[in-house]
N, C-alpha and C positions, 0 to 999 in steps of 0.2 A: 504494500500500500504506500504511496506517492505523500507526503504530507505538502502541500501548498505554505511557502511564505507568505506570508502576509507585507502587504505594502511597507506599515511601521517596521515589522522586525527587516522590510529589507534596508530602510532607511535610518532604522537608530544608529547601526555602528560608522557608517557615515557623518551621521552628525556627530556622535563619541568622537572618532577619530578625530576629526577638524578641529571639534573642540578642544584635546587632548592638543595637540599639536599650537595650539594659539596659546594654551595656557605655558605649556612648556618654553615656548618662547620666550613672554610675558618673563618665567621663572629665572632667566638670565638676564634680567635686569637687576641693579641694587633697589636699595629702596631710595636711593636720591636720583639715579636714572628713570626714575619712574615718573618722575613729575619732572624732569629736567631737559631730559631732551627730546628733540620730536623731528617729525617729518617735517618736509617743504610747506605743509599746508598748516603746522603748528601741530598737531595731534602731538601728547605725548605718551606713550606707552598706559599709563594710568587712562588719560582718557578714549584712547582705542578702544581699551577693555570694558569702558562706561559706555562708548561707542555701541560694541554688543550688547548689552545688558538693552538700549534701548530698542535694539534690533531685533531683539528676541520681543519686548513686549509689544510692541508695532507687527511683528510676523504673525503673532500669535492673534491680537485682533483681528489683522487680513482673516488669517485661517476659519475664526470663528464668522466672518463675516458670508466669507464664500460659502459658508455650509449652513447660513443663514437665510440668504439673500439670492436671488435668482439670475445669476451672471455680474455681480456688483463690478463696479469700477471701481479698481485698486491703484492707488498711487504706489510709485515706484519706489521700493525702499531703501538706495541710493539716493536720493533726493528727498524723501520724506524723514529719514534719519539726522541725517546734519540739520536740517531744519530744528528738528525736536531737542536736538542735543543743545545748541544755542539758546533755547530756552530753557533748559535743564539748571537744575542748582548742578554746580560741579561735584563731582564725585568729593569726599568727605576723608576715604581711606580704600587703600587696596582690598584690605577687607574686608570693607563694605560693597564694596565694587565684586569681588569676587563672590560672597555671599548672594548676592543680587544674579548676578551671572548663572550661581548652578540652581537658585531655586528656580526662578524663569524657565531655566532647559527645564527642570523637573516640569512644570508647569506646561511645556508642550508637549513633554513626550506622554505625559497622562490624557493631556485632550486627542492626541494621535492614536494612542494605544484604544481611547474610548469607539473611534469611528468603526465603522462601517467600508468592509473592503468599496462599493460602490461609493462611498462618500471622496474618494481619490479621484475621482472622477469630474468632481464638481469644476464647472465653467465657472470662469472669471474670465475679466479684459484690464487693458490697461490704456491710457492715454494711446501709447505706440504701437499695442498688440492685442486682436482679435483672438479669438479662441484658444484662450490660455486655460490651460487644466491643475486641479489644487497641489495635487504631485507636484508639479512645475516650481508651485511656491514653497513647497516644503524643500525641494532640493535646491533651492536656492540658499538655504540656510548655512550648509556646511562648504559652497561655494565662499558665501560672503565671512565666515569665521576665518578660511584655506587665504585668501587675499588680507585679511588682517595680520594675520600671522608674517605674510611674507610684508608688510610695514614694519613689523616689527626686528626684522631682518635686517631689513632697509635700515632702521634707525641703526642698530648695534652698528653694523658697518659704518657708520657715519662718523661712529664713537672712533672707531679704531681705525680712521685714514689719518 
């Protein structure tokens, strides 16, 4: 007998992974690297990582939206991110930031874990793009953690030219 994957368990250790890998990153900073230095566009390691934390709870509305609402139009969370971060209180401590960070994940992968293998299915659009599928916005997730992480590559290198 064949057992079937399911959507979530094919897509948790992808997001684990990505995840893992940005934290680790993250974990080769000091604690004055963390607030100290940053990319070309100012980000600095601490607030990457608050970066995600907003991104997770913005993904996570999309997601409950799509499985709400009958094709919604989704802003693009490249663009809707930095938006929100700007208005955000800054991050407080890594700590906090980090704590923030894994309940959020916990907090999606329990709404994932809850759906309906057809709920992976659900329509969505965006400004730029037509028949978008909710799979699509979930694996976007360990996309956008996999490109943070390589910032934060970018930074250390910075340190040591």
């Amino acid at each position: 007998m064949t057992t079937v994957e399911s959507s979530f368990e094919k897509v948790r250790p992808k997001m684990v992974a990505a995840r893992i890998e940005f934290m680790g990153r993250l974990a080769k900073f000091s604690k004055a690297e963390l607030a100290q230095l940053s990319t070309h566009e100012g980000y600095t390691p601490l607030r990457l990582a608050y970066h995600l934390y907003i991104a997770d709870g913005l993904a996570l509305d999309q997601m409950q939206r799509v499985q709400n609402e009958e094709n919604p139009l989704l802003e693009d969370l490249a663009v809707e991110v930095p938006h929100l971060l700007e208005t955000a209180e800054p991050p407080t401590s890594l700590d906090a930031v980090l704590g923030g960070l894994v309940a959020r994940r916990e907090e999606i992968f329990e709404y994932l874990k809850s759906l309906p293998e057809e709920a992976w299915a659900r329509p969505f659009h965006t400004s730029e793009q037509e028949g978008c599928k909710f799979y699509q916005l979930v694996d976007a997730l360990p996309q956008f953690d996999q490109e943070h992480a390589q910032q934060l590559v970018a930074i250390k290198a910075q340190k040591t030219e």
